[in-house]
Kinemage of the C-alpha trace (Angstrom):
@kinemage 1
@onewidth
@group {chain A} dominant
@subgroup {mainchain}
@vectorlist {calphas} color= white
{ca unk a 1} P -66.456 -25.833 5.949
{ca unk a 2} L -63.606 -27.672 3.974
{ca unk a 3} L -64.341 -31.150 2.381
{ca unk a 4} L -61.890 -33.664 2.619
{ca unk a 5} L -59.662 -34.619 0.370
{ca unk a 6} L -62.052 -38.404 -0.368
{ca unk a 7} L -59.067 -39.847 -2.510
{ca unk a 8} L -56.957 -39.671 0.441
{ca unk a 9} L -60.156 -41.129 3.079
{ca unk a 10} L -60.486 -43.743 -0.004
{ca unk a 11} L -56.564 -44.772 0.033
{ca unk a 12} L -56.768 -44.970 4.186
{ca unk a 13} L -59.890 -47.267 4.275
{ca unk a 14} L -58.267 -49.282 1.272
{ca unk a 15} L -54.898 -49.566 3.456
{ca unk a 16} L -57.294 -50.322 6.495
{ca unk a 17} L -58.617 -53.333 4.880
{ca unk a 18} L -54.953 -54.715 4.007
{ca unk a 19} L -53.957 -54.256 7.027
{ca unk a 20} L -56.615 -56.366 8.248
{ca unk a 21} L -55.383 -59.327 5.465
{ca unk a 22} L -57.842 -58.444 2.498
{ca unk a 23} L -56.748 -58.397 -0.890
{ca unk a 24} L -57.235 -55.233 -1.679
{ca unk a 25} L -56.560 -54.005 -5.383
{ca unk a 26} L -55.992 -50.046 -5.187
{ca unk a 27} L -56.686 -48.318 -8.552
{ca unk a 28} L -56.901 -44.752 -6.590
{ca unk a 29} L -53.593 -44.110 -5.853
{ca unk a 30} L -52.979 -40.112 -7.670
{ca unk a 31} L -48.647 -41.646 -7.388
{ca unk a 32} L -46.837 -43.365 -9.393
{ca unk a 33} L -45.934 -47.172 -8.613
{ca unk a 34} L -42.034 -47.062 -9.233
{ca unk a 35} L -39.597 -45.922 -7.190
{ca unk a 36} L -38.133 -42.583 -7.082
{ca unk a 37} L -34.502 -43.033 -9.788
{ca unk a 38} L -31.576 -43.797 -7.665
{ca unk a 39} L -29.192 -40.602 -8.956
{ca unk a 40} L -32.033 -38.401 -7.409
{ca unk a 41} L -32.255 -40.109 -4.115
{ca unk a 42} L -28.463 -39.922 -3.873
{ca unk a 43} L -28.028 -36.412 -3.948
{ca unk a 44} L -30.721 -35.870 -1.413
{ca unk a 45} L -28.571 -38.386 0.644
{ca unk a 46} L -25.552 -36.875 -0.191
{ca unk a 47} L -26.567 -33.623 0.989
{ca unk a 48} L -27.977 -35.131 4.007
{ca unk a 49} L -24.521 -36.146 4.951
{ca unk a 50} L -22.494 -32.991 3.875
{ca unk a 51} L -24.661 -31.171 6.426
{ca unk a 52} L -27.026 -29.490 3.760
{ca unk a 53} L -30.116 -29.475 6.649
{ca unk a 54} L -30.325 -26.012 7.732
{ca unk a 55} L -32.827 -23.311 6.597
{ca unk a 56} L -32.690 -22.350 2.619
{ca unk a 57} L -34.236 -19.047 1.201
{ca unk a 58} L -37.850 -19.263 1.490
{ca unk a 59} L -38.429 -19.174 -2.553
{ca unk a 60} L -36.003 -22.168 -3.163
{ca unk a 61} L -31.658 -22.569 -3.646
{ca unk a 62} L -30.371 -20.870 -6.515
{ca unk a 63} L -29.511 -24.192 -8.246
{ca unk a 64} L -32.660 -25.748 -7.668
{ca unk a 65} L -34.162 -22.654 -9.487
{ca unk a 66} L -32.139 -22.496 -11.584
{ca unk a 67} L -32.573 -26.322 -13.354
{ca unk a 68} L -36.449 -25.762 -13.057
{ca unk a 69} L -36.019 -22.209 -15.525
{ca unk a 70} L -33.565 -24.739 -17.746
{ca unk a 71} L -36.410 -27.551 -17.752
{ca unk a 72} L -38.905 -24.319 -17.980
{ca unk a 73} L -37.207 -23.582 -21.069
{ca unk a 74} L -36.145 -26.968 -23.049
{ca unk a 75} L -39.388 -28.576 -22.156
{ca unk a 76} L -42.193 -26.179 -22.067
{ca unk a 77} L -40.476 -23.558 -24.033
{ca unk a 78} L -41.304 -20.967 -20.898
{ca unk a 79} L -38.565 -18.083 -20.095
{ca unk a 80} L -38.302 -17.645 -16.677
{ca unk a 81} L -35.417 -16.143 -14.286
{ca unk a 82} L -34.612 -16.401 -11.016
{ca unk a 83} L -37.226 -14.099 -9.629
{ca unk a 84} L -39.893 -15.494 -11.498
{ca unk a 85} L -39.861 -18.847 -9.627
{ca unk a 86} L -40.995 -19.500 -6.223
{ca unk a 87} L -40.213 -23.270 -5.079
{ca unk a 88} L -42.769 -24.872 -2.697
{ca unk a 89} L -43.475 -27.647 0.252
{ca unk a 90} L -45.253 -29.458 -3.647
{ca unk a 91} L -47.113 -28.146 -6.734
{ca unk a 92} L -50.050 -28.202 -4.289
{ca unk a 93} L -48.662 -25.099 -2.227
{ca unk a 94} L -47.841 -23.817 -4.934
{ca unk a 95} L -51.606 -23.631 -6.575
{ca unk a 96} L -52.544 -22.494 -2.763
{ca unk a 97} L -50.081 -19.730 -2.672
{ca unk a 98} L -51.665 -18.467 -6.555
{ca unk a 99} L -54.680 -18.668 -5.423
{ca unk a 100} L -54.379 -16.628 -2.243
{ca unk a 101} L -52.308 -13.704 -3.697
{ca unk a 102} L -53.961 -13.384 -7.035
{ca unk a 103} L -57.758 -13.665 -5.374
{ca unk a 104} L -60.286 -11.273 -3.415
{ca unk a 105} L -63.075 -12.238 -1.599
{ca unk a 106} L -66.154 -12.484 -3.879
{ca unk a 107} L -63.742 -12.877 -6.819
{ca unk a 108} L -64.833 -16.075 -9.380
{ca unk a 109} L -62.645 -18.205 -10.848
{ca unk a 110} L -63.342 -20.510 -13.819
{ca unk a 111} L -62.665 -24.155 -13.309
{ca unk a 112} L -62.737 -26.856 -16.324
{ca unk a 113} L -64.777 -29.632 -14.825
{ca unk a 114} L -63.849 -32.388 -14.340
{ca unk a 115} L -61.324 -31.222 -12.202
{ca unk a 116} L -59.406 -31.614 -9.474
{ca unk a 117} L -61.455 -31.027 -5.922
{ca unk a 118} L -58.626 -28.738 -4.539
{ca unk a 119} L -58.855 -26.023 -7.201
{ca unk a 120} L -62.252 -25.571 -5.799
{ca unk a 121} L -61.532 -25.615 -1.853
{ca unk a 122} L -58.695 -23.616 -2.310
{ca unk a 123} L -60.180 -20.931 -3.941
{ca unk a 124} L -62.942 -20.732 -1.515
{ca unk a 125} L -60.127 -20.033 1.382
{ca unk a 126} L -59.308 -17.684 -0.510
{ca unk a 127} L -62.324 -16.168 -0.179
{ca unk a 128} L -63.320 -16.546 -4.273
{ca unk a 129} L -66.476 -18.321 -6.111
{ca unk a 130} L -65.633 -21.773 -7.517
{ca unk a 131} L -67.458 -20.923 -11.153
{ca unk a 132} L -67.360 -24.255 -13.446
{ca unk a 133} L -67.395 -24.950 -17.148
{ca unk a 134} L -68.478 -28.455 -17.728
{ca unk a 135} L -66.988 -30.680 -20.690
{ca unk a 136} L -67.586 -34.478 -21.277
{ca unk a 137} L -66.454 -37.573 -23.400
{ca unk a 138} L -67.864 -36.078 -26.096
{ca unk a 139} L -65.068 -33.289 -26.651
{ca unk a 140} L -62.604 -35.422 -24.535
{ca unk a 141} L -62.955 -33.545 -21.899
{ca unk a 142} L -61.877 -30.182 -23.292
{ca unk a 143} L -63.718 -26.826 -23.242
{ca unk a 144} L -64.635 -24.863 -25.934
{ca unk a 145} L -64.262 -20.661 -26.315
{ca unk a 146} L -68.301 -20.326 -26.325
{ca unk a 147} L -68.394 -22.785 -23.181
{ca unk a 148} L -66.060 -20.537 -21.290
{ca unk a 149} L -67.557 -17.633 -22.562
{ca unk a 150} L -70.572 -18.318 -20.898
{ca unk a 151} L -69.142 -18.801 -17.726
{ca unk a 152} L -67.125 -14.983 -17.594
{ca unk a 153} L -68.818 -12.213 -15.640
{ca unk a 154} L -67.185 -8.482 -14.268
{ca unk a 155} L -65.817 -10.579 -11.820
{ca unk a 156} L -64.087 -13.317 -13.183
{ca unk a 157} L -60.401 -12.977 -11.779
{ca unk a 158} L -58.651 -16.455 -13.031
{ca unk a 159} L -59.064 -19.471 -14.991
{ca unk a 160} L -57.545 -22.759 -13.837
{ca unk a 161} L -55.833 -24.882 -16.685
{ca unk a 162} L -54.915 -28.503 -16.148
{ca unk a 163} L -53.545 -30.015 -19.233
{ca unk a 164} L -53.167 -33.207 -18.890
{ca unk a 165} L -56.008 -33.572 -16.612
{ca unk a 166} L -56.666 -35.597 -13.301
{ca unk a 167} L -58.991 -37.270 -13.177
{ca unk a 168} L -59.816 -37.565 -16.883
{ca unk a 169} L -56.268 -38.014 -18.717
{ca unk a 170} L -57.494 -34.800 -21.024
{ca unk a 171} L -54.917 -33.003 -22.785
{ca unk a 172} L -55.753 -29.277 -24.736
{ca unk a 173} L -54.695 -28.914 -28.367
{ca unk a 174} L -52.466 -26.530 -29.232
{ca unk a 175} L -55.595 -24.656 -30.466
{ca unk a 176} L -57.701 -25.086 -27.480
{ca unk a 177} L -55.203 -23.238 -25.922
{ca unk a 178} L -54.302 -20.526 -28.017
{ca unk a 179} L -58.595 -19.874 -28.409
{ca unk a 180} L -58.036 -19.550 -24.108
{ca unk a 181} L -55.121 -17.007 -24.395
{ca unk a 182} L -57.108 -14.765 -26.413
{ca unk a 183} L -59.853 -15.097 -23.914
{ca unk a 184} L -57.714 -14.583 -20.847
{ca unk a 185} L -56.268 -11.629 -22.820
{ca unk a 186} L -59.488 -10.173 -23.630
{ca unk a 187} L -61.000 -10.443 -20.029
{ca unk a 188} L -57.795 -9.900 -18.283
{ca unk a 189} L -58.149 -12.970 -16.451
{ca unk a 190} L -55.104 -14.676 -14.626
{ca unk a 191} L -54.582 -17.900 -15.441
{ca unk a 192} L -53.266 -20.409 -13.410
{ca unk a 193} L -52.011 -23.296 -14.873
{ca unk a 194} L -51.039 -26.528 -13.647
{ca unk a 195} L -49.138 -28.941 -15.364
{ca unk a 196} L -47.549 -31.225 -12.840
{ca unk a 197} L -48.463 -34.168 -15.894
{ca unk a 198} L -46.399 -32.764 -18.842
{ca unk a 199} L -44.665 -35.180 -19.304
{ca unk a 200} L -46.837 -37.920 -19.202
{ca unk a 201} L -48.396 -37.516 -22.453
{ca unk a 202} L -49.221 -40.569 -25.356
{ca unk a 203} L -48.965 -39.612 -28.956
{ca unk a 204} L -48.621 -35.902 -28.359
{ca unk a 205} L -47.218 -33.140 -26.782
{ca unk a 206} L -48.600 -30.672 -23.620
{ca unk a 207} L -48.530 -26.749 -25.002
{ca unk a 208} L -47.568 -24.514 -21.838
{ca unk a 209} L -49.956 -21.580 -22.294
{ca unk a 210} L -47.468 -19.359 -21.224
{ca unk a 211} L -44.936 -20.293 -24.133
{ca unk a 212} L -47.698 -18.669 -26.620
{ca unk a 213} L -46.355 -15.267 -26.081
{ca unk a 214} L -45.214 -12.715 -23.632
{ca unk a 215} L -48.948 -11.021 -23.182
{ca unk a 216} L -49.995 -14.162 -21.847
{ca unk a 217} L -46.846 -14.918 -20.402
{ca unk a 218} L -47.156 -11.868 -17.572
{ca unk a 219} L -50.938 -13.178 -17.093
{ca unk a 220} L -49.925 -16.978 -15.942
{ca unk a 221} L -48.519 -18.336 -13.295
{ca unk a 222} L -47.175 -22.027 -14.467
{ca unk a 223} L -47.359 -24.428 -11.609
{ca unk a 224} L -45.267 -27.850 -11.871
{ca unk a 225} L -43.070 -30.069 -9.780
{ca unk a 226} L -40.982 -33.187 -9.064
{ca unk a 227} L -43.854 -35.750 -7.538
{ca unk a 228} L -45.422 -37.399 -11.125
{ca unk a 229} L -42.572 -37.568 -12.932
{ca unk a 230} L -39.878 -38.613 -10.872
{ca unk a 231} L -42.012 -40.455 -8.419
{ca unk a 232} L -41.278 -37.986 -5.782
{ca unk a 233} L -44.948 -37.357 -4.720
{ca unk a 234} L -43.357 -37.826 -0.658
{ca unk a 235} L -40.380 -35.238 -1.283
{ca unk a 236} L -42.886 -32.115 -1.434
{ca unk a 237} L -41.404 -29.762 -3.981
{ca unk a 238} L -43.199 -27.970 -6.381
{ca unk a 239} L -42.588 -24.973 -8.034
{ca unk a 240} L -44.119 -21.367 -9.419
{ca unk a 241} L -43.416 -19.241 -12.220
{ca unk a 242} L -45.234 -15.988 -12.548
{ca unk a 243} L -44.540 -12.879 -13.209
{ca unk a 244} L -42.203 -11.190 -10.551
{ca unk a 245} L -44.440 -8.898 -8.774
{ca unk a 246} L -46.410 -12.196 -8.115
{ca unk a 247} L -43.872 -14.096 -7.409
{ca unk a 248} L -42.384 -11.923 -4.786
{ca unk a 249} L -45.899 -11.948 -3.403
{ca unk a 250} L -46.001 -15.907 -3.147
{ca unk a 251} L -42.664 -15.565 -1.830
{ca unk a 252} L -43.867 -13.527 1.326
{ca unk a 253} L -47.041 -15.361 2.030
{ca unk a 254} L -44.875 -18.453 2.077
{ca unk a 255} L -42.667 -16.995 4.244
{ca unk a 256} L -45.480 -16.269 6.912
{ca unk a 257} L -46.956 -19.738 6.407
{ca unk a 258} L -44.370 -22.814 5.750
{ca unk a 259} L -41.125 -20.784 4.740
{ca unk a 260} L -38.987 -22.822 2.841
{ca unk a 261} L -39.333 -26.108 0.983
{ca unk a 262} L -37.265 -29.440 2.540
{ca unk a 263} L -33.459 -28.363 2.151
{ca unk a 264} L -32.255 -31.854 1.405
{ca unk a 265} L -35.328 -32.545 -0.962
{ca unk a 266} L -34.068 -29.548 -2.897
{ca unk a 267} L -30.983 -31.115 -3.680
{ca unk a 268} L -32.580 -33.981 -4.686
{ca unk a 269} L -35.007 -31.687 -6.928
{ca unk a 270} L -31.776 -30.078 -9.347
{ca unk a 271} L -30.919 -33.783 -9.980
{ca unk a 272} L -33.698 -34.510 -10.627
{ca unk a 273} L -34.801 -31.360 -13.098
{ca unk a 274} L -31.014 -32.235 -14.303
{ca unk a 275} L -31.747 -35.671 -15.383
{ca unk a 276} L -32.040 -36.382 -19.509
{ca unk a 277} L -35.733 -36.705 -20.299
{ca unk a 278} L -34.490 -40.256 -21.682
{ca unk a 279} L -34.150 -41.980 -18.463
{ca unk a 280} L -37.947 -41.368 -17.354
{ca unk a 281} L -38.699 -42.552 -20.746
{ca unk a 282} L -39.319 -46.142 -19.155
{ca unk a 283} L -41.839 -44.935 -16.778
{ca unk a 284} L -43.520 -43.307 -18.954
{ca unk a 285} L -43.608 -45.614 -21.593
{ca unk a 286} L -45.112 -48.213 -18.950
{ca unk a 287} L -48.009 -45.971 -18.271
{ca unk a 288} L -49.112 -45.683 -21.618
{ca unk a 289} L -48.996 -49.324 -21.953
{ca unk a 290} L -50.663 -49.629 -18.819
{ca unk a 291} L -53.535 -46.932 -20.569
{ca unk a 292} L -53.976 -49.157 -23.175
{ca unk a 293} L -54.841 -52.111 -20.778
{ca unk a 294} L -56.886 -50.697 -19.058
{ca unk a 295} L -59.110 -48.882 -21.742
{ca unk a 296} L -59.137 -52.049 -23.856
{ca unk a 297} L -60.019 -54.211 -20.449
{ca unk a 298} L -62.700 -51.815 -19.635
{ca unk a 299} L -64.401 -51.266 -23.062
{ca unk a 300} L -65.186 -54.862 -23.277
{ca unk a 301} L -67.262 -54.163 -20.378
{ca unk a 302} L -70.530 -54.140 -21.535
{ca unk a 303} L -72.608 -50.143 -21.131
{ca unk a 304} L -69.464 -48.623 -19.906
{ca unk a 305} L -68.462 -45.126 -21.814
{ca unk a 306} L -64.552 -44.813 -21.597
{ca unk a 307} L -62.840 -42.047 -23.482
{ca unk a 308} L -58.623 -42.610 -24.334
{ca unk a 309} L -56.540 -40.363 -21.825
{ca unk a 310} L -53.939 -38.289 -23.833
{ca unk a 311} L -52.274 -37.647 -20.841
{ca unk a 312} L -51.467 -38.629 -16.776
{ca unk a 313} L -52.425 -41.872 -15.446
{ca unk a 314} L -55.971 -41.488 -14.806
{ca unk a 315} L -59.314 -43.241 -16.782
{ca unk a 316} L -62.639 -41.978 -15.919
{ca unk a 317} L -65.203 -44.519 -17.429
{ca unk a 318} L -68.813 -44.019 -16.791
{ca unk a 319} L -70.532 -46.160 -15.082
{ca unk a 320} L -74.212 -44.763 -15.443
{ca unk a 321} L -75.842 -47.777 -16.591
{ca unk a 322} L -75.028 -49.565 -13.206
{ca unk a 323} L -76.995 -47.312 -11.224
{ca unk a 324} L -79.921 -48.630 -10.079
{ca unk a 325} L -81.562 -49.848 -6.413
{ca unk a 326} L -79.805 -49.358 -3.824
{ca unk a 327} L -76.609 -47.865 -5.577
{ca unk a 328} L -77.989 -44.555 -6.336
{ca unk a 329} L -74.599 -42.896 -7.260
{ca unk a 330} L -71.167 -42.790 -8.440
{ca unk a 331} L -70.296 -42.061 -4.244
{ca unk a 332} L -72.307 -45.532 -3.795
{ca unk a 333} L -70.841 -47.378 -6.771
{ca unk a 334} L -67.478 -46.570 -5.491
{ca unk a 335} L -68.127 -47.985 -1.995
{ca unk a 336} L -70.093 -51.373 -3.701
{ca unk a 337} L -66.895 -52.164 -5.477
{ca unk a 338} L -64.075 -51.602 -3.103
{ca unk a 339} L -66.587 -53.774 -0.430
{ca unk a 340} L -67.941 -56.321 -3.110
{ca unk a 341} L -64.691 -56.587 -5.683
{ca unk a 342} L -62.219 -55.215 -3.047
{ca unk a 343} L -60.919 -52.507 -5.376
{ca unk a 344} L -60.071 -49.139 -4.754
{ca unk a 345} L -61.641 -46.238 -6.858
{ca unk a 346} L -62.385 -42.516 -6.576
{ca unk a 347} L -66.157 -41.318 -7.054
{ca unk a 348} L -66.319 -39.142 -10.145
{ca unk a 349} L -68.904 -37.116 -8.249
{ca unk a 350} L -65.580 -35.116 -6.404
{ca unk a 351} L -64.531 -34.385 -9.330
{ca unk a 352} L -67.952 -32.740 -10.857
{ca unk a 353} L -68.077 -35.664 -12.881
{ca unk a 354} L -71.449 -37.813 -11.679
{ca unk a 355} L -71.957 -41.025 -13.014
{ca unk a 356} L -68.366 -41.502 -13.548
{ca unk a 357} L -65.470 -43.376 -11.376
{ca unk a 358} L -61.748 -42.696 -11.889
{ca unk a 359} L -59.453 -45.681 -11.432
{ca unk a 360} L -55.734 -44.889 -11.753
{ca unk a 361} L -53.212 -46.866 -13.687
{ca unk a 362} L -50.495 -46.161 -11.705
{ca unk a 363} L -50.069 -49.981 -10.386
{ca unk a 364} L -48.830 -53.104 -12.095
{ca unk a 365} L -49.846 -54.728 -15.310
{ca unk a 366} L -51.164 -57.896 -13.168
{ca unk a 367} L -53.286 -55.708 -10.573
{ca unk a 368} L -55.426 -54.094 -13.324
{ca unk a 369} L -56.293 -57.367 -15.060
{ca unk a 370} L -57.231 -58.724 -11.666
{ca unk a 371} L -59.100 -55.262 -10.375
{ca unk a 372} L -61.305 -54.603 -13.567
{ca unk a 373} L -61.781 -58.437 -13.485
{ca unk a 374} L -63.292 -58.364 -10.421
{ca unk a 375} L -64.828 -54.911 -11.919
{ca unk a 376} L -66.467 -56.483 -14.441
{ca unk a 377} L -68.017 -59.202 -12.404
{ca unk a 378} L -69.223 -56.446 -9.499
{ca unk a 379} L -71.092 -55.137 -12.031
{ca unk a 380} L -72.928 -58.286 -14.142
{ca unk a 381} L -74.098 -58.843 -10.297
{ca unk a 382} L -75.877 -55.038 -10.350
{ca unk a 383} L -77.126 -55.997 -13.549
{ca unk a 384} L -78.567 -59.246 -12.524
């Protein structure tokens, strides 16, 4: 049976509450705070009104595919063409349609834990055998060759990549990378990659695996999209590109299951892709002020372990040394703090990550002082 998605059931009883006139402080929200830039919501409007709300092709407009190979290529340094890229209802079909295509029954695929709870569910409807490598603070987060090594069997079929990470922030050297290349080469793994967070990244840069050369190129399929850094996450485009006889292959199970992405959204989506990489600068530059607040705020917490994120909005302190009594886990912690300090978190436990809770900086300066405030004093009262 599928799980839920719990950062979604944590977001609705959070919204619950303020409904009901609590002052609830959400630091789970996987969105950005800001509003999606006015040139992109224009063109969506514009092609509202000039009639541009009829069926598209199923893979995506030309244009639309078009400015996602020219981002593909400036930004991530990833040749694509038009036949390489399949556009999707968000970068969340488009991990769904990878997985289904490029996965048998009984197949395993690799994930890096902590990870993201859909790679695993996902995979399993496709019929494959979640297999995890686990990392911690210690490495920030990031495998190692003999770690994944361990992991590969005859039937390993794909690794999933996501650099930066949710829910840790994790971003993979240059290095790291190029060691998993060689190992996806080696084992003829597929490798699925998604980096919806590329460009949110502090201090350094994200490395597209597939820009490492064209071996690994025609092994990858590089998954991305409009929602985290245009603050589109309610438009639903995401995109694919893989090589073509997977592509086409995405293309016709999307046909048979959503066909194609929101018409007017796609307009929106080539402005957006269009856009200089100078006017999300502010947004970004706002998270990774907000990072800094909230590692600082949280490391002068006493016993909590926080790593630095490189990358996304996402920290993922842990919390260990507050469980005790009656709160017996993460899941536990999680529900003591949005019911005791009225703040919103996600259980690091979903995420393979026990002992840990992720709280996203994706709200305003003010709300994190006053949610790991009230943090902070939910947990002196565990430790009294």
């Amino acid at each position: 049976m599928l799980k839920p998605s719990p950062t979604l059931s944590i977001a609705a009883r959070a919204n619950a509450m303020k409904a009901e006139g609590v002052d609830v402080i959400s630091l789970s929200a996987g969105e950005p705070d800001f509003e999606t830039p006015e040139p992109i919501r224009a063109a969506a409007i514009e092609a509202i009104n000039s009639g541009f709300t009829k069926y598209t092709p199923t893979s995506g407009i030309k244009d639309l595919k078009e400015a996602i190979i020219h981002k593909l290529s400036v930004e991530n340094q990833v040749a694509a063409a038009v036949e390489n890229v399949v556009v999707s209802c968000g970068a969340k079909q488009s991990l769904y349609n990878a997985m289904m295509v490029l996965l048998e029954p009984g197949d395993e695929v690799l994930l890096i834990a902590p990870y993201w709870m859909t790679y695993a569910e996902q995979a399993r409807l496709a019929g494959a055998v979640p297999v995890v490598v686990h990392t911690d603070a210690s490495t920030g987060f990031t495998p190692t060759a003999e770690q994944i090594i361990e992991k590969i069997t005859p039937r390993t079929r794909a690794i999933v990549l996501n650099s930066p990470s949710n829910p840790s922030g994790a971003l993979y050297s240059r290095e790291t990378t190029k060691a998993i290349a060689q190992l996806a080469l080696r084992h003829d793994l597929w490798v699925i990659s998604d980096e919806i967070y590329d460009r949110l990244v502090y201090g350094e840069k994200a490395t597209s695996i597939a820009s490492l050369g064209s071996d690994i190129a025609e092994r990858t399929v590089t998954v991305g999209g409009c929602s985290k850094t245009y603050a589109m996450t309610g438009w639903r485009i995401g995109f694919a590109a893989a090589p073509k006889p997977v592509a086409l292959a995405m293309t016709n199970l999307q046909d048979q299951v959503t066909s194609n992405p929101n018409s007017f959204a796609q307009k929106g989506a080539v402005k957006a892709f269009r856009m200089p990489s100078d006017q999300c600068e502010p947004m970004r530059a706002e998270f990774e002020a907000r990072r800094d607040l909230i590692i600082g705020l949280l490391r002068e917490i006493p016993n909590v372990d926080v790593s630095m994120p490189k990358g996304a909005f996402y920290a993922l302190p842990n919390l260990s040394a507050y469980l005790r009594g009656r709160i017996t886990d993460d899941i536990c912690l999680a529900e003591h703090l949005l019911d005791k300090a009225m703040v919103a978190t996600v259980p690091g436990t979903v995420f393979e990550a026990p002992g840990h809770i992720r709280m996203s900086y994706a709200a305003s300066r003010e709300n994190i002082r006053r949610g790991i405030e009230r943090i902070a004093n939910a947990l002196q009262e565990l430790s009294a």
